[in-house]
mmJSON file of the N, C-alpha and C atoms, coordinates in Angstrom:
{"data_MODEL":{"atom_site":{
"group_PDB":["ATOM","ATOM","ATOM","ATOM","ATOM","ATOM","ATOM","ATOM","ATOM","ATOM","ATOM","ATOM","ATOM","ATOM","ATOM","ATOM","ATOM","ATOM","ATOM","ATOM","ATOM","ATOM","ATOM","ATOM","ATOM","ATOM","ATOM","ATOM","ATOM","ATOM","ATOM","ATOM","ATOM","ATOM","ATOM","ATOM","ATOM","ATOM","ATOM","ATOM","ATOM","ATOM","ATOM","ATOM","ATOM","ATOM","ATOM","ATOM","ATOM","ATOM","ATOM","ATOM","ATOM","ATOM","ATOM","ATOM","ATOM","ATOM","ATOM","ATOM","ATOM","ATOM","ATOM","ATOM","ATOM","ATOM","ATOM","ATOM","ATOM","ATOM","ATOM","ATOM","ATOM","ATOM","ATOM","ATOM","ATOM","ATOM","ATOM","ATOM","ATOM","ATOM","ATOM","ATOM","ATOM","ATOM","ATOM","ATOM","ATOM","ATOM","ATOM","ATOM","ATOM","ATOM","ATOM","ATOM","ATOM","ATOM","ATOM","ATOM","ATOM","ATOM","ATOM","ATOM","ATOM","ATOM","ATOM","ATOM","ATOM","ATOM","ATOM","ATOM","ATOM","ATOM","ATOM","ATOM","ATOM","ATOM","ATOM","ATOM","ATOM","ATOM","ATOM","ATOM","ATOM","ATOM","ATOM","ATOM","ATOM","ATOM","ATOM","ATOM","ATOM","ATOM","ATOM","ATOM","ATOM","ATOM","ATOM","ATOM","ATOM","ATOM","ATOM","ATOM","ATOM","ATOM","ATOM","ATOM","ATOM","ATOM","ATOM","ATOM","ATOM","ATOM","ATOM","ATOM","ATOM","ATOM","ATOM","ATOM","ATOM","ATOM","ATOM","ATOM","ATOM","ATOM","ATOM","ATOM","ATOM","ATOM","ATOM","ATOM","ATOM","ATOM","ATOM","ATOM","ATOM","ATOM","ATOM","ATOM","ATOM","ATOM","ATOM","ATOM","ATOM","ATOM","ATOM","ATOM","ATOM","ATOM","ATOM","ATOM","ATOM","ATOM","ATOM","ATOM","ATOM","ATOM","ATOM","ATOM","ATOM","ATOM","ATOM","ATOM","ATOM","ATOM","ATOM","ATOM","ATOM","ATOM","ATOM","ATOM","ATOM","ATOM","ATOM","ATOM","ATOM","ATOM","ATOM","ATOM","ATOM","ATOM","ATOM","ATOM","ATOM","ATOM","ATOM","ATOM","ATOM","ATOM","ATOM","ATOM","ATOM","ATOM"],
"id":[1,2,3,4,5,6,7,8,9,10,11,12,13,14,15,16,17,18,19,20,21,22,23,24,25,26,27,28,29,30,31,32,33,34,35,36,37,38,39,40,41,42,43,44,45,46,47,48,49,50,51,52,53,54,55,56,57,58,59,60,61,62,63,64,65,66,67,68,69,70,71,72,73,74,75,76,77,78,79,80,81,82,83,84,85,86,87,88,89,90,91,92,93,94,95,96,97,98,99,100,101,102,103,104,105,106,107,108,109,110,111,112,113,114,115,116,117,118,119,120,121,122,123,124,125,126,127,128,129,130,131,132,133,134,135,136,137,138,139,140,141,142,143,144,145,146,147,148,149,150,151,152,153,154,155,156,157,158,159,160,161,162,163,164,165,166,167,168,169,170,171,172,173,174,175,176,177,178,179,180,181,182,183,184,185,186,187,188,189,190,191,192,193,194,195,196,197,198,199,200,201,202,203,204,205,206,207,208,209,210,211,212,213,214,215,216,217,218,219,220,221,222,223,224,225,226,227,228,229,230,231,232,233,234],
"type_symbol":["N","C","C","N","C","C","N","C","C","N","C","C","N","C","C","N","C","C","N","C","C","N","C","C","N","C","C","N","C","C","N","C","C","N","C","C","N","C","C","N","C","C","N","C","C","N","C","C","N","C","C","N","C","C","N","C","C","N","C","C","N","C","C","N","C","C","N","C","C","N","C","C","N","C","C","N","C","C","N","C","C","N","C","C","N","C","C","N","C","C","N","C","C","N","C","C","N","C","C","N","C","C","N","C","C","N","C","C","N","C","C","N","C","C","N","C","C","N","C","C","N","C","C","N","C","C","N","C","C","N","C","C","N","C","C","N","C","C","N","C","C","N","C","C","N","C","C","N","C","C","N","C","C","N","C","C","N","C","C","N","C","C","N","C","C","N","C","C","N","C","C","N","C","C","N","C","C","N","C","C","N","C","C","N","C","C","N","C","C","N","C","C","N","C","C","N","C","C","N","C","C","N","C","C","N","C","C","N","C","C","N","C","C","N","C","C","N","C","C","N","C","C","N","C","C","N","C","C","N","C","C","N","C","C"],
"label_atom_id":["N","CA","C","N","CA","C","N","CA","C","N","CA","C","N","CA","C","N","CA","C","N","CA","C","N","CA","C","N","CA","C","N","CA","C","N","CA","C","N","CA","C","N","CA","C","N","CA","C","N","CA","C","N","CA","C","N","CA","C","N","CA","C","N","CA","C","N","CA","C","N","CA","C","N","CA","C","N","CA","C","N","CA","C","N","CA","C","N","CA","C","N","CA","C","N","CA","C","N","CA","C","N","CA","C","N","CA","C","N","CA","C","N","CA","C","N","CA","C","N","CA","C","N","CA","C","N","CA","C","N","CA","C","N","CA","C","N","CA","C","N","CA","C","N","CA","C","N","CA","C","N","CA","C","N","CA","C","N","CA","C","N","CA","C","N","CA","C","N","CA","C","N","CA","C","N","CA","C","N","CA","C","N","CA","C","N","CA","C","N","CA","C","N","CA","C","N","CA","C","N","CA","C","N","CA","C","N","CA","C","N","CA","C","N","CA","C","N","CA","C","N","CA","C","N","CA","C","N","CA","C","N","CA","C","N","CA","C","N","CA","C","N","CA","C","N","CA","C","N","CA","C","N","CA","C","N","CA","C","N","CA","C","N","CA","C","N","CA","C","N","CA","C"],
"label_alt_id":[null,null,null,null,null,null,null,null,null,null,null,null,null,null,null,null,null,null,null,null,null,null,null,null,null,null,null,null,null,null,null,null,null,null,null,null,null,null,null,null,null,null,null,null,null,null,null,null,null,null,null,null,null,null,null,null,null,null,null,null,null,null,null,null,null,null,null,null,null,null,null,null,null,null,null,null,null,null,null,null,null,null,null,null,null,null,null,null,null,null,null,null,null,null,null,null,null,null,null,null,null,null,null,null,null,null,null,null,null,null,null,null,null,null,null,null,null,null,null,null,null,null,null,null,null,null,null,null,null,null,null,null,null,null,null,null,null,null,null,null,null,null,null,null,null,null,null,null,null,null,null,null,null,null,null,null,null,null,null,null,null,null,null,null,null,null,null,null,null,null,null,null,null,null,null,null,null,null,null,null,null,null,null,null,null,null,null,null,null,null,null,null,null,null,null,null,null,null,null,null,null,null,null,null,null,null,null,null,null,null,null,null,null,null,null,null,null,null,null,null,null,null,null,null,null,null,null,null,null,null,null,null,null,null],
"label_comp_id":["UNK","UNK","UNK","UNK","UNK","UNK","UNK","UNK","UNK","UNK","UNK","UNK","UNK","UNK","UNK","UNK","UNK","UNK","UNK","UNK","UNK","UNK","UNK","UNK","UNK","UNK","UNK","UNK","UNK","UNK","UNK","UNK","UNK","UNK","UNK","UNK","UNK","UNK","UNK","UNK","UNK","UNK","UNK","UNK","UNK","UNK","UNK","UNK","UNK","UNK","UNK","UNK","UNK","UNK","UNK","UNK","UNK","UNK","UNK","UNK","UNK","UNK","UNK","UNK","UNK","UNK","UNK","UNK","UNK","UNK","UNK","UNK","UNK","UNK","UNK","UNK","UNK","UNK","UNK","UNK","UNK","UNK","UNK","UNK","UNK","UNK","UNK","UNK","UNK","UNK","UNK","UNK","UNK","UNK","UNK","UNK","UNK","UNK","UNK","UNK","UNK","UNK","UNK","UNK","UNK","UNK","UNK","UNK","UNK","UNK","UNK","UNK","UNK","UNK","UNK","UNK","UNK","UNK","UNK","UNK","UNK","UNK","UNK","UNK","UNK","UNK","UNK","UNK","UNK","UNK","UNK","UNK","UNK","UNK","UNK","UNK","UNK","UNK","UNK","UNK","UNK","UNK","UNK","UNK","UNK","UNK","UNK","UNK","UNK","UNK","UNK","UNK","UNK","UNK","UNK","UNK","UNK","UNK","UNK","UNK","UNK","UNK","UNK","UNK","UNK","UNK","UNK","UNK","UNK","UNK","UNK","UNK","UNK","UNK","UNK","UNK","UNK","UNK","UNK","UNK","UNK","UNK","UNK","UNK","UNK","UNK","UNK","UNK","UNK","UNK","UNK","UNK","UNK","UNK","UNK","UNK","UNK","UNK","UNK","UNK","UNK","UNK","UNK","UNK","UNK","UNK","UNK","UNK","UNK","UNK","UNK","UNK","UNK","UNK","UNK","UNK","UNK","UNK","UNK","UNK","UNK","UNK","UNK","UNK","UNK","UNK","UNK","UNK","UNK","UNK","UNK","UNK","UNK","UNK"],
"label_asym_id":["A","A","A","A","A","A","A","A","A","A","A","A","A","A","A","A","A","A","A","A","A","A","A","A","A","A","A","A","A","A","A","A","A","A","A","A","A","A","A","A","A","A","A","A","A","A","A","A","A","A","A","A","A","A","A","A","A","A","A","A","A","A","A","A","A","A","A","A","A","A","A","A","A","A","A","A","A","A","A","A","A","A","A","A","A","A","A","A","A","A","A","A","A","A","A","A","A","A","A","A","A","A","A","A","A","A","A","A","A","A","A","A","A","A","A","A","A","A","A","A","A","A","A","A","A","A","A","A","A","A","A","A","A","A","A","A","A","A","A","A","A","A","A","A","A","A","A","A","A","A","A","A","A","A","A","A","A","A","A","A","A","A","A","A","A","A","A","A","A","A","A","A","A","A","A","A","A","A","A","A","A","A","A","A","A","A","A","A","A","A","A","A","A","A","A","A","A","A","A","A","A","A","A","A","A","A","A","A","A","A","A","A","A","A","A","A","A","A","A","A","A","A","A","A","A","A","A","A","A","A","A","A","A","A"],
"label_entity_id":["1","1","1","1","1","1","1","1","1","1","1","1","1","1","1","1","1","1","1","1","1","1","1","1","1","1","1","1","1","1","1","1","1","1","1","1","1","1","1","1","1","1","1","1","1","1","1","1","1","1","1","1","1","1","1","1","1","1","1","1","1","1","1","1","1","1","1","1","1","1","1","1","1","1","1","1","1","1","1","1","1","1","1","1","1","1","1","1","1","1","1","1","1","1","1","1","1","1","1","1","1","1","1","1","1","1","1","1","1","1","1","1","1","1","1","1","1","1","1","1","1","1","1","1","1","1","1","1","1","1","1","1","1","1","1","1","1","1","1","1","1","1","1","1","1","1","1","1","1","1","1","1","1","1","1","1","1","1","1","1","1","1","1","1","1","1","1","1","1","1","1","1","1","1","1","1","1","1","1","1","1","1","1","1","1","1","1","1","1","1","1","1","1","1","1","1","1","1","1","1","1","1","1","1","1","1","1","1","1","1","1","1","1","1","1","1","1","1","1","1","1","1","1","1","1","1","1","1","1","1","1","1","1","1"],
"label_seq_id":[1,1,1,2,2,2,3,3,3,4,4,4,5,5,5,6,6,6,7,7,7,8,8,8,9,9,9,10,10,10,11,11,11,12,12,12,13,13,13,14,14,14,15,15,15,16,16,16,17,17,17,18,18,18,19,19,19,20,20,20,21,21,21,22,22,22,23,23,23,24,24,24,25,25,25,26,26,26,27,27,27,28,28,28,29,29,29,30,30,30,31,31,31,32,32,32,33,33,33,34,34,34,35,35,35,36,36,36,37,37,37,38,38,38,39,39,39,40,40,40,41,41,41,42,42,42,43,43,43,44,44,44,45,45,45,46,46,46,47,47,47,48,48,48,49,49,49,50,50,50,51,51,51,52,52,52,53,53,53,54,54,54,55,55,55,56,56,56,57,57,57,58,58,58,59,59,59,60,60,60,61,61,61,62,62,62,63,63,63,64,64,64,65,65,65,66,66,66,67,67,67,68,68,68,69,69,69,70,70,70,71,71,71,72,72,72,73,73,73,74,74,74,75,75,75,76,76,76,77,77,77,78,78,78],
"pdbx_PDB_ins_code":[null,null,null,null,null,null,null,null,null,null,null,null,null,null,null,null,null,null,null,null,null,null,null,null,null,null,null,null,null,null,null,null,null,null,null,null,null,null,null,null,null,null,null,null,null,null,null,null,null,null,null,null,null,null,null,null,null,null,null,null,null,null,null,null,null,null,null,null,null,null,null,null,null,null,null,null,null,null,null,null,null,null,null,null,null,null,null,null,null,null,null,null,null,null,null,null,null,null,null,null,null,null,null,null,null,null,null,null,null,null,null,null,null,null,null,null,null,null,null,null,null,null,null,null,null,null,null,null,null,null,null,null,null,null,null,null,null,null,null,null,null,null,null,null,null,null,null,null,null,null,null,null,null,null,null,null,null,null,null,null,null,null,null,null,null,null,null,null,null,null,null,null,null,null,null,null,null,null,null,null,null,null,null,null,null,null,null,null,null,null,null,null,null,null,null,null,null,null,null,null,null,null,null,null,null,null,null,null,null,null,null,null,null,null,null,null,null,null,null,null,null,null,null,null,null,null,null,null,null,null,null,null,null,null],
"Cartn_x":[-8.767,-7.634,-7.835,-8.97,-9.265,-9.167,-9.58,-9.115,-7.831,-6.908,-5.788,-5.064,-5.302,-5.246,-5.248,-6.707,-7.314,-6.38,-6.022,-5.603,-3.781,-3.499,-2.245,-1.835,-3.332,-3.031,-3.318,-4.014,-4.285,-2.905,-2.26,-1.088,-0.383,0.069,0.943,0.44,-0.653,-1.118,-0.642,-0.863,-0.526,1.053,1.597,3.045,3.818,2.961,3.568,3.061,1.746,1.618,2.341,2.947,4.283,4.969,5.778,6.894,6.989,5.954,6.157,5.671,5.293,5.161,6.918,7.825,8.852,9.436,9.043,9.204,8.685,8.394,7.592,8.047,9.675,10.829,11.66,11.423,12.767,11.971,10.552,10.138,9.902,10.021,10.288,8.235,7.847,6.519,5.942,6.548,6.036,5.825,6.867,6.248,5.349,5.406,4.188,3.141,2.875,1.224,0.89,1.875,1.396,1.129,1.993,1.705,0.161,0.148,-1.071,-2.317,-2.302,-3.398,-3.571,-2.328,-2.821,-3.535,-3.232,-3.847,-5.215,-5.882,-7.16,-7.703,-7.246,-8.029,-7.715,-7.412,-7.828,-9.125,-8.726,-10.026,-11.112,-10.892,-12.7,-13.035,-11.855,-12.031,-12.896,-12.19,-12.44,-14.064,-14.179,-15.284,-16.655,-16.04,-17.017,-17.464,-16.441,-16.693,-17.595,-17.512,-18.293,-19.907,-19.879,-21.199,-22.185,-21.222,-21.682,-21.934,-21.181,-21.09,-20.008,-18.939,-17.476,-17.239,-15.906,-14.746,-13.846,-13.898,-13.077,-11.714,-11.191,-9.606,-8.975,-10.15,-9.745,-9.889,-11.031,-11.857,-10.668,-10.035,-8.781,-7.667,-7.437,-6.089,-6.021,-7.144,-7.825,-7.651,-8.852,-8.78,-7.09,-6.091,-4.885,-4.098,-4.014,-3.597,-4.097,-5.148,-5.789,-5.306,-5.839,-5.126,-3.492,-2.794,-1.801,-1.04,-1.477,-1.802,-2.289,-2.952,-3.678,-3.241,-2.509,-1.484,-0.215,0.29,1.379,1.232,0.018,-0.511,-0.44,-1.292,-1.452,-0.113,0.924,1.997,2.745,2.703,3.864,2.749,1.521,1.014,1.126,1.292,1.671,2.664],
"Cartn_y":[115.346,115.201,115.996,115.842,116.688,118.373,118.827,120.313,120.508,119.918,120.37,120.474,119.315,119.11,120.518,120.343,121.774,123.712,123.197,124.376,124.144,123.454,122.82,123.414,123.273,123.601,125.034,125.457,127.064,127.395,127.03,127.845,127.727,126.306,126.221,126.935,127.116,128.363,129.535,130.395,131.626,131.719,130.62,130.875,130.301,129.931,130.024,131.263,131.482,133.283,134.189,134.122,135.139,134.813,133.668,133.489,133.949,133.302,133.71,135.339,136.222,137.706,138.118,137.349,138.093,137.969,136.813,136.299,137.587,138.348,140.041,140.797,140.823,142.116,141.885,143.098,142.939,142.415,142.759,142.271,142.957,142.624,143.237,143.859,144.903,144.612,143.378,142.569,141.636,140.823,140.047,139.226,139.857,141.306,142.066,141.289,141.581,141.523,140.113,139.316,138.124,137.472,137.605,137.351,137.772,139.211,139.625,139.271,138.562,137.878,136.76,135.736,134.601,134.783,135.871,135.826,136.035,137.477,137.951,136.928,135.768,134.888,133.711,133.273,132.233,132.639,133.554,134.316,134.199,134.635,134.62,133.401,131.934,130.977,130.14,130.122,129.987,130.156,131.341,132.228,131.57,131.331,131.163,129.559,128.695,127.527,126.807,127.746,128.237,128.296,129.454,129.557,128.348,127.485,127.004,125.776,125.398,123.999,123.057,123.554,122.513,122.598,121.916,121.82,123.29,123.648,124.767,125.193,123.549,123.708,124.094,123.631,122.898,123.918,124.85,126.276,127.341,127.254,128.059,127.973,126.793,126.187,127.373,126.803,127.163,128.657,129.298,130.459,131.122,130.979,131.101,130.781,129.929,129.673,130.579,130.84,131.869,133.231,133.716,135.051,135.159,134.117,134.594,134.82,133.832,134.785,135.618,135.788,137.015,138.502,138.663,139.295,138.976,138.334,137.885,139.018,138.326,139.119,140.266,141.149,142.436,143.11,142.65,143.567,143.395,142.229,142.437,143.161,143.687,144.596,145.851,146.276,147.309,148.304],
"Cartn_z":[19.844,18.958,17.683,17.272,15.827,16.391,17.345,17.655,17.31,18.031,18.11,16.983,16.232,14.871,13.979,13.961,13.394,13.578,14.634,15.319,15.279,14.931,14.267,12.86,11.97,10.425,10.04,11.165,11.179,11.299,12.465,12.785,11.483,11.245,9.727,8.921,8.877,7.783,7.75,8.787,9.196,9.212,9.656,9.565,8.225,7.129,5.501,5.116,5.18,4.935,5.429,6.534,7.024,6.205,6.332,5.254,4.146,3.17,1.729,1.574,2.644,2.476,2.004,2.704,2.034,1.28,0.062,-1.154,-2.501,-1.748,-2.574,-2.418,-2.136,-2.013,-3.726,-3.792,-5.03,-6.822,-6.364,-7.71,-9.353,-10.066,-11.845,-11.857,-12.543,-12.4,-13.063,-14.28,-14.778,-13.527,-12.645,-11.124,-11.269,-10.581,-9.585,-10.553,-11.261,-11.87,-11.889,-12.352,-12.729,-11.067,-10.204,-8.566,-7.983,-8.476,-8.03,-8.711,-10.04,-10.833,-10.319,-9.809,-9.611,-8.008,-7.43,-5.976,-6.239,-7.007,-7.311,-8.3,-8.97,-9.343,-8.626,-7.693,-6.889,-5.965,-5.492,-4.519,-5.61,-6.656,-7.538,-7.634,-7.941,-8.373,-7.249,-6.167,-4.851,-4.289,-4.611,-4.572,-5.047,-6.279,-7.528,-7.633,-7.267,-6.612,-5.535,-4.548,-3.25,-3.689,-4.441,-4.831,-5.466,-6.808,-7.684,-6.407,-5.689,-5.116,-5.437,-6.051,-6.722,-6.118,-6.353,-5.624,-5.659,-4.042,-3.543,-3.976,-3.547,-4.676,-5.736,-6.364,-8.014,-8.312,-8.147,-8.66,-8.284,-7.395,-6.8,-7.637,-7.733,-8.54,-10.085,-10.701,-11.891,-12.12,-10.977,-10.823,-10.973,-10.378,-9.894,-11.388,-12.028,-13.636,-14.566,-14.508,-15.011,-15.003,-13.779,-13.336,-13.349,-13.358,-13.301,-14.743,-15.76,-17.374,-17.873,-17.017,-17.542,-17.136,-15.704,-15.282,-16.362,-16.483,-17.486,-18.801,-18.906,-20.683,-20.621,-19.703,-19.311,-19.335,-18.466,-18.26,-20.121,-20.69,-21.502,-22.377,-22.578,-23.948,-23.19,-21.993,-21.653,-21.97],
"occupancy":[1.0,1.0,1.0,1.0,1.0,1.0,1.0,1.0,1.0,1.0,1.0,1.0,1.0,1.0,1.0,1.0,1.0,1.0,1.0,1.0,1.0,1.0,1.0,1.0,1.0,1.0,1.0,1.0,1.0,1.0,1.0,1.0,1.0,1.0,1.0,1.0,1.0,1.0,1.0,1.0,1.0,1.0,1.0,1.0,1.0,1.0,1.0,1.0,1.0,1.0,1.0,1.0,1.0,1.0,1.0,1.0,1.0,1.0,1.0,1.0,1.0,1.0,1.0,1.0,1.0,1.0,1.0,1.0,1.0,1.0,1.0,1.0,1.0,1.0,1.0,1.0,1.0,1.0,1.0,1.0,1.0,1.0,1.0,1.0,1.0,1.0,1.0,1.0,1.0,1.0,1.0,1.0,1.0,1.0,1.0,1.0,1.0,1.0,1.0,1.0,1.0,1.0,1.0,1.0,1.0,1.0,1.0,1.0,1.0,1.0,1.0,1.0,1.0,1.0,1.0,1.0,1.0,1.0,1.0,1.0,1.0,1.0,1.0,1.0,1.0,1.0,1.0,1.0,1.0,1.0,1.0,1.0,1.0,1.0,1.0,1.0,1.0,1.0,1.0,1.0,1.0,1.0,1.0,1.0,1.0,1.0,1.0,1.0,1.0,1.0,1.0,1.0,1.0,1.0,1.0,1.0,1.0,1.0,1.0,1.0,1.0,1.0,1.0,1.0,1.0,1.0,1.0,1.0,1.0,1.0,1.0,1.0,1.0,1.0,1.0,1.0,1.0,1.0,1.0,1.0,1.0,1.0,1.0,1.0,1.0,1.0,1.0,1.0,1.0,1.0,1.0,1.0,1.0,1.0,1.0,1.0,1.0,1.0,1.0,1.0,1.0,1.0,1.0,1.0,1.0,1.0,1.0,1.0,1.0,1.0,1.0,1.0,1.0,1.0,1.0,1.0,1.0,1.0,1.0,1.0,1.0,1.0,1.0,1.0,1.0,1.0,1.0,1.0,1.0,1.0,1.0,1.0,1.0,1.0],
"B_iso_or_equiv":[0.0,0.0,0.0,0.0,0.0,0.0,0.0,0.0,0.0,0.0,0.0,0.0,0.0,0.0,0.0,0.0,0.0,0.0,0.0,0.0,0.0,0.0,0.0,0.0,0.0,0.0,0.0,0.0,0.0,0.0,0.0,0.0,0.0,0.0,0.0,0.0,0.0,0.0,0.0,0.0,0.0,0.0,0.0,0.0,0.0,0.0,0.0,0.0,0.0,0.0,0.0,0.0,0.0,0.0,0.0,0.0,0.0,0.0,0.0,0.0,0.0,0.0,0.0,0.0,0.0,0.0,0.0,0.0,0.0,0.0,0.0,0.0,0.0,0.0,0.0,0.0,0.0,0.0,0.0,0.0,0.0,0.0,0.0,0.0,0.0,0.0,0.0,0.0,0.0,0.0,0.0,0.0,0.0,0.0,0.0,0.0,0.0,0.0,0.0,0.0,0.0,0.0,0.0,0.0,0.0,0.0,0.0,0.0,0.0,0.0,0.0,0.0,0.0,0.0,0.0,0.0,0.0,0.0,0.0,0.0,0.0,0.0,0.0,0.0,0.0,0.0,0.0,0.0,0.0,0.0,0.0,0.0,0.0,0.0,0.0,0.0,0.0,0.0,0.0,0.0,0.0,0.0,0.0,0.0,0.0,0.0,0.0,0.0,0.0,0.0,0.0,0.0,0.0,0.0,0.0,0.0,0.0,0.0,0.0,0.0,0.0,0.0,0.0,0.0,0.0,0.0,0.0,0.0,0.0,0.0,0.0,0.0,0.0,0.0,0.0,0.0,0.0,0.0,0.0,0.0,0.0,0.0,0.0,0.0,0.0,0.0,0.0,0.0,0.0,0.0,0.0,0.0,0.0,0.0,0.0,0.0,0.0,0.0,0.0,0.0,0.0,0.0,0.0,0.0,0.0,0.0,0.0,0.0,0.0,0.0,0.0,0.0,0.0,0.0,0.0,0.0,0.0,0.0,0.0,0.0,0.0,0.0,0.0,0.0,0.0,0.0,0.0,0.0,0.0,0.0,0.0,0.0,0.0,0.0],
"pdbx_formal_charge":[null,null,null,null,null,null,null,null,null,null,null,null,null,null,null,null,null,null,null,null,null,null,null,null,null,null,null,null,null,null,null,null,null,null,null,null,null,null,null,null,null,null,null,null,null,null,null,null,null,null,null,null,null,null,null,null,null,null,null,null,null,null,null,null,null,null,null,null,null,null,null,null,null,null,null,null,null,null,null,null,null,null,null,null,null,null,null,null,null,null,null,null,null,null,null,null,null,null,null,null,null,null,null,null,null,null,null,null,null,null,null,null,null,null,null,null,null,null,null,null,null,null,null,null,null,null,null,null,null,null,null,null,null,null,null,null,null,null,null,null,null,null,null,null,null,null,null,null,null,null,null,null,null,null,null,null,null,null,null,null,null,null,null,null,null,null,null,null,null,null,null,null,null,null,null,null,null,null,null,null,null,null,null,null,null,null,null,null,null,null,null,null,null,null,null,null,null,null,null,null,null,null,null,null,null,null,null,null,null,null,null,null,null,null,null,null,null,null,null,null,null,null,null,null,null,null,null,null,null,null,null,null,null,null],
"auth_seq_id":[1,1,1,2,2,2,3,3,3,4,4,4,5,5,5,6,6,6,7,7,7,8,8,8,9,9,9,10,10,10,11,11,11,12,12,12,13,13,13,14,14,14,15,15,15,16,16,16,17,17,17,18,18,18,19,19,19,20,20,20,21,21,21,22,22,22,23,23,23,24,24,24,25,25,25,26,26,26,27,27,27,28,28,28,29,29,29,30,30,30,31,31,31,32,32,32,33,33,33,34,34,34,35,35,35,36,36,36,37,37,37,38,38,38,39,39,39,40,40,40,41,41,41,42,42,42,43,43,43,44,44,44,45,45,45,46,46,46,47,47,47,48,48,48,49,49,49,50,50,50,51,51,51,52,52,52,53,53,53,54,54,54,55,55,55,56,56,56,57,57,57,58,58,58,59,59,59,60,60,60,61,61,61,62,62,62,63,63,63,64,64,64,65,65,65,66,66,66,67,67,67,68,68,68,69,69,69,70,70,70,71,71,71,72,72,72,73,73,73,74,74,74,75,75,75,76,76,76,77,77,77,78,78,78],
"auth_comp_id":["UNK","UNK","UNK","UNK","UNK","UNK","UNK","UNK","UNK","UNK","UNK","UNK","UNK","UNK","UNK","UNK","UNK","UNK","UNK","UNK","UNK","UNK","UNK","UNK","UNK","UNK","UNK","UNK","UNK","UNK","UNK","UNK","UNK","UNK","UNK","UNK","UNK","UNK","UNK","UNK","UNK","UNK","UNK","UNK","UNK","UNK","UNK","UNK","UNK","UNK","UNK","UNK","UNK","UNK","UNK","UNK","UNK","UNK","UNK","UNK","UNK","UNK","UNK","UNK","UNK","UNK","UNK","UNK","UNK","UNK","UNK","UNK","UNK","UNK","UNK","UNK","UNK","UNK","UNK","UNK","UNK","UNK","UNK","UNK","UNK","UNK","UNK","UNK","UNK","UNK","UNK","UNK","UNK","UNK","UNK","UNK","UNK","UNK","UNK","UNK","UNK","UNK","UNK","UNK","UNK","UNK","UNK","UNK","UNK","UNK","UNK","UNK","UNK","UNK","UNK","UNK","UNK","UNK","UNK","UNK","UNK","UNK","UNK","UNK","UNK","UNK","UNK","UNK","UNK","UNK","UNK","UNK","UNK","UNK","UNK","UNK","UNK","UNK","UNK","UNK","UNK","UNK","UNK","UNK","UNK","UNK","UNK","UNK","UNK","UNK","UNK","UNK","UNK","UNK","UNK","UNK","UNK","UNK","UNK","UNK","UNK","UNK","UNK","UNK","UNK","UNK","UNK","UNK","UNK","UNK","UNK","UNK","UNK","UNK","UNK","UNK","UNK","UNK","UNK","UNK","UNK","UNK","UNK","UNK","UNK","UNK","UNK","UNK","UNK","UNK","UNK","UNK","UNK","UNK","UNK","UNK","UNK","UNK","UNK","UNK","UNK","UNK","UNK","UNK","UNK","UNK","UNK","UNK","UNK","UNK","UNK","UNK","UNK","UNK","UNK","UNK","UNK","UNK","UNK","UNK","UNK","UNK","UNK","UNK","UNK","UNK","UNK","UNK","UNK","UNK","UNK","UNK","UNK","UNK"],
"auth_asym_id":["A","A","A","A","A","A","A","A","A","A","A","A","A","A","A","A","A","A","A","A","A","A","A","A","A","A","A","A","A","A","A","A","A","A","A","A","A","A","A","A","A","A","A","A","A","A","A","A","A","A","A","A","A","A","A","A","A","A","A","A","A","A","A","A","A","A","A","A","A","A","A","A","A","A","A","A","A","A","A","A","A","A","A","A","A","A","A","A","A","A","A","A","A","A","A","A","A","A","A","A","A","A","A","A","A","A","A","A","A","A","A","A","A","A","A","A","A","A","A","A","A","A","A","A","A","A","A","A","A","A","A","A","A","A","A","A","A","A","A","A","A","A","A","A","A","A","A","A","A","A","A","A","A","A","A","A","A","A","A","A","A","A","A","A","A","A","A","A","A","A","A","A","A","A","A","A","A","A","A","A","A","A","A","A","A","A","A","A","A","A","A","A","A","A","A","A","A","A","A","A","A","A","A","A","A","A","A","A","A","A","A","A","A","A","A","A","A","A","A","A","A","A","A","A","A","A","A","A","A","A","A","A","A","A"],
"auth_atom_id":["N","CA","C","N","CA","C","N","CA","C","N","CA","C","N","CA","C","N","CA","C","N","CA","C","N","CA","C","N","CA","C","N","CA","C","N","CA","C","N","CA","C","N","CA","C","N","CA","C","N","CA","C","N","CA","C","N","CA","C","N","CA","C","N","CA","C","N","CA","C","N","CA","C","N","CA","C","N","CA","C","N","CA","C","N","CA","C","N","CA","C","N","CA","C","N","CA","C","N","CA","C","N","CA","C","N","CA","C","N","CA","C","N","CA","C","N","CA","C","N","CA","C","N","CA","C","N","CA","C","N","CA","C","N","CA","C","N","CA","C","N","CA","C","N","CA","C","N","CA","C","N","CA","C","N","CA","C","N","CA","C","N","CA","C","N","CA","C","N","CA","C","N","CA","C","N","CA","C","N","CA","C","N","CA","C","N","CA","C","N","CA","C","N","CA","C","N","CA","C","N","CA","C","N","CA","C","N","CA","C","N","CA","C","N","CA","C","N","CA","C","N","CA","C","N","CA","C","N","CA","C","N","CA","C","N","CA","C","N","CA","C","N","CA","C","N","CA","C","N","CA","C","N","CA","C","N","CA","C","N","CA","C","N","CA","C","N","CA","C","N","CA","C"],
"pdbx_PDB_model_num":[1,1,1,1,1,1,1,1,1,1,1,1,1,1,1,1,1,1,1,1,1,1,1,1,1,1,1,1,1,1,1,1,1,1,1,1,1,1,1,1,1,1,1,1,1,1,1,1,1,1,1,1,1,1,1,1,1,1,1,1,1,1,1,1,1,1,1,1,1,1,1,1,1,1,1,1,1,1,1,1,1,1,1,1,1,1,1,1,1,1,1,1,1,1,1,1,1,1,1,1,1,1,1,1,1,1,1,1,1,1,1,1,1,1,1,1,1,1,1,1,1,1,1,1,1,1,1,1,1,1,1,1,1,1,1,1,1,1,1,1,1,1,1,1,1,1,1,1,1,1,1,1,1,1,1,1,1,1,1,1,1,1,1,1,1,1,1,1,1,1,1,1,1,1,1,1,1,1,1,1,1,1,1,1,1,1,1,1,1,1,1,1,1,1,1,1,1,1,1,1,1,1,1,1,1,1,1,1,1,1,1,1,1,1,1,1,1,1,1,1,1,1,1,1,1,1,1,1,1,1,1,1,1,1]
}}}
């Protein structure tokens, strides 16, 4: 039962990552950057979580709030 399960939330996975790919048509560069900060800082957060031993989530979440101000910031001193 837990396989199928498992192999249940993969699929839902893969098929919200299709989806929201086309939520990235039509964007201002301010989106662009701030989208693409919160992605490249969840992955570090994620990452960096991993390493330390935290929590995977939280470190993601974080990561992802982060980057995506910081993308924010970037585009408007541009």
């Amino acid at each position: 039962m837990k396989i199928a399960s498992s192999n249940f939330t993969k699929s839902l996975a893969i098929g919200a990552c299709i989806l929201s790919l086309s939520a990235c048509t039509n964007m201002n560069s301010t989106q662009q950057r701030t989208l693409s900060g919160a992605g490249i800082g969840a992955g570090v957060g994620a990452v960096g979580t991993v390493m330390t031993g935290g929590c995977v989530a939280c470190g993601a979440a974080v990561g992802a709030a982060v980057g995506a101000g910081a993308g924010y910031v970037y585009d408007k001193t541009r």
